[in-house]
C-alpha positions as semicolon CSV with decimal commas, in nm:
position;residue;x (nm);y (nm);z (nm)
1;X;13,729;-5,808;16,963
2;X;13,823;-6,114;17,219
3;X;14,171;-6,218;17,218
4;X;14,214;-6,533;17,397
5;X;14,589;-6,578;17,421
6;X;14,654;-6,925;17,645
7;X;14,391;-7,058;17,850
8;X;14,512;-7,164;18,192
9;X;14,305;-7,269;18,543
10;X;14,442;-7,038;18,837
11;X;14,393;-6,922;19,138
12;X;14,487;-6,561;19,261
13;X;14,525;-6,365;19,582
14;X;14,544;-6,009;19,606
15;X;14,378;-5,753;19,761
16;X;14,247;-5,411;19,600
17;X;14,248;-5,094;19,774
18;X;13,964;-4,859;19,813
19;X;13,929;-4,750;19,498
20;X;13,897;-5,086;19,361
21;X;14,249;-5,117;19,203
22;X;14,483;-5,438;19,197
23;X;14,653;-5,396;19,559
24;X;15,043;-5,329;19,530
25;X;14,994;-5,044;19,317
26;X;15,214;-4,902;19,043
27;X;15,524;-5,085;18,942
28;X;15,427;-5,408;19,107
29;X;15,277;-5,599;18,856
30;X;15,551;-5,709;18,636
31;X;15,389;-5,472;18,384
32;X;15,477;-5,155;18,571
33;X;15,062;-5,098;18,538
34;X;14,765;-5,111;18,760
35;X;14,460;-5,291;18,643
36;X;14,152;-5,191;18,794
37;X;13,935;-5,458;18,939
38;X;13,584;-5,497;18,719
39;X;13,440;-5,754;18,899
40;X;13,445;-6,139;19,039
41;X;13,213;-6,385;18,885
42;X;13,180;-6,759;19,037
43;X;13,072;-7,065;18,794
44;X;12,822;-7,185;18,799
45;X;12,680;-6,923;18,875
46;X;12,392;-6,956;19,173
47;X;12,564;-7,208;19,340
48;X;12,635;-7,284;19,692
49;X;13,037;-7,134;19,693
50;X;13,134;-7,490;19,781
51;X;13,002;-7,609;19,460
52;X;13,185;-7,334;19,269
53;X;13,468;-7,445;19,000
54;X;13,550;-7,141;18,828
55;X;13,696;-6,820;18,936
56;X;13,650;-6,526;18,669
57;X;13,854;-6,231;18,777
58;X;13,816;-5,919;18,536
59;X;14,020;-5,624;18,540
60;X;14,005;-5,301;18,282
61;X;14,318;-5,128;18,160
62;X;14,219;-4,858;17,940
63;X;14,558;-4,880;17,766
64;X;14,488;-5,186;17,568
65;X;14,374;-4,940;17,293
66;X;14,483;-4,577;17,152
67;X;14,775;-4,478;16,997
68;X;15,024;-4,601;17,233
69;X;14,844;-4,941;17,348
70;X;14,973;-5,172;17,548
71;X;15,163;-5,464;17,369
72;X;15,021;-5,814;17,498
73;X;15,400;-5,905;17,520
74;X;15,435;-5,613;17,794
75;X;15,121;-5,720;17,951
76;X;15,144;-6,106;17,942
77;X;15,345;-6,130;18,260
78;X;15,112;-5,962;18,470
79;X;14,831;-6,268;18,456
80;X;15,046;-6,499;18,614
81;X;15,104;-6,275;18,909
82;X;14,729;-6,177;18,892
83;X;14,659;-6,545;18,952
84;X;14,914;-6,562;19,216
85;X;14,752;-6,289;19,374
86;X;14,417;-6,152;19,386
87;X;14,311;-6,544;19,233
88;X;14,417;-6,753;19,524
89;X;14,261;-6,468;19,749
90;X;13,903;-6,450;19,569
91;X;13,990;-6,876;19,548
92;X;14,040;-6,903;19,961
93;X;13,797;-6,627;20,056
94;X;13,459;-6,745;19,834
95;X;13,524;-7,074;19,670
96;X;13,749;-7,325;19,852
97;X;13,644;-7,589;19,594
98;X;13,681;-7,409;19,249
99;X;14,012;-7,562;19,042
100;X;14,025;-7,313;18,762
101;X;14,086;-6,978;18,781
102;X;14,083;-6,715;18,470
103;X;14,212;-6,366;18,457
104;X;14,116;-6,102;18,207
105;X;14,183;-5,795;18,070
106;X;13,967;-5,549;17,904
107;X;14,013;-5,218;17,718
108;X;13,691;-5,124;17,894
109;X;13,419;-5,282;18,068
110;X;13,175;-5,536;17,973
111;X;12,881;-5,676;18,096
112;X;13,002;-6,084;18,181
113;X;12,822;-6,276;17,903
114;X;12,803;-6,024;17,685
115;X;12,979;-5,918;17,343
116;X;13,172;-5,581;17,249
117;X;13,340;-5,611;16,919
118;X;13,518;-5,213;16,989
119;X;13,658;-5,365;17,308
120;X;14,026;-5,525;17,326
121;X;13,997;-5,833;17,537
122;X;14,318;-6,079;17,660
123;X;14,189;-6,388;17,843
124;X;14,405;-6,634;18,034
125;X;14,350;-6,962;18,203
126;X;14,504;-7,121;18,530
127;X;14,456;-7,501;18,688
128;X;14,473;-7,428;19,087
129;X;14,736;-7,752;19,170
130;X;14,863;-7,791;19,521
131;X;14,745;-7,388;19,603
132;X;14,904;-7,245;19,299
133;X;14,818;-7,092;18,930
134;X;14,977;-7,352;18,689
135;X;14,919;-7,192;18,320
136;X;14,684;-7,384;18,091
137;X;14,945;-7,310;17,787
138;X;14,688;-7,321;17,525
């Protein structure tokens, strides 16, 4: 199932440690979690990174499902720092030009493109303005 729960452009900057998880470790996304870094994917994809628009950063956090998942409300606050963070830094590092950033969250990994009806999914959008996230709102 794909939850798409505001749509905003952004931009994030963070780094991820060895092991592939959001840098800053536990307790400093506003969540109290650590997401772990899926992947990066540029739009359009093939193009030369200074014709890139769109910044697709994908984490997993197996806690979206279970017993005791994760509420979206708990979660919601980490996409904005997300954005802020690792965002920008994919933004600056591989596409200068790209004005829209999005951040998501799966349950469990999935190939981009493709569908997974078992998997939880929260999407959000960003606008890069002026170097930073501004939330789509929708």
């Amino acid at each position: 199932m794909i939850r798409a729960l505001g749509i905003t452009f952004l931009v994030l900057l963070t780094q991820c440690d060895d092991s592939g998880n959001a840098a800053g470790g536990e307790g400093e996304l506003p969540s109290g979690l650590t997401h772990e870094l899926q992947d990066v994917v540029f739009e359009p994809q093939g193009a030369h990174m200074g014709a890139v628009r769109v910044v697709r950063v994908r984490f997993v956090q197996p806690a979206l499902v279970g017993e005791d998942a994760i509420s979206f409300e708990k979660l919601e606050p980490d996409f904005q720092h997300l954005c802020d963070t690792e965002g920008l830094a994919q933004k600056e590092k591989s596409a200068p030009n790209a004005q829209e950033i999005i951040i998501s969250i799966a349950s469990a990994p999935v190939a981009f493109g493709e569908t997974a009806p078992d998997v939880v999914q929260y999407i959000d959008a960003f606008t890069v303005e002026n170097g930073a996230c501004i939330w789509a709102g929708l």
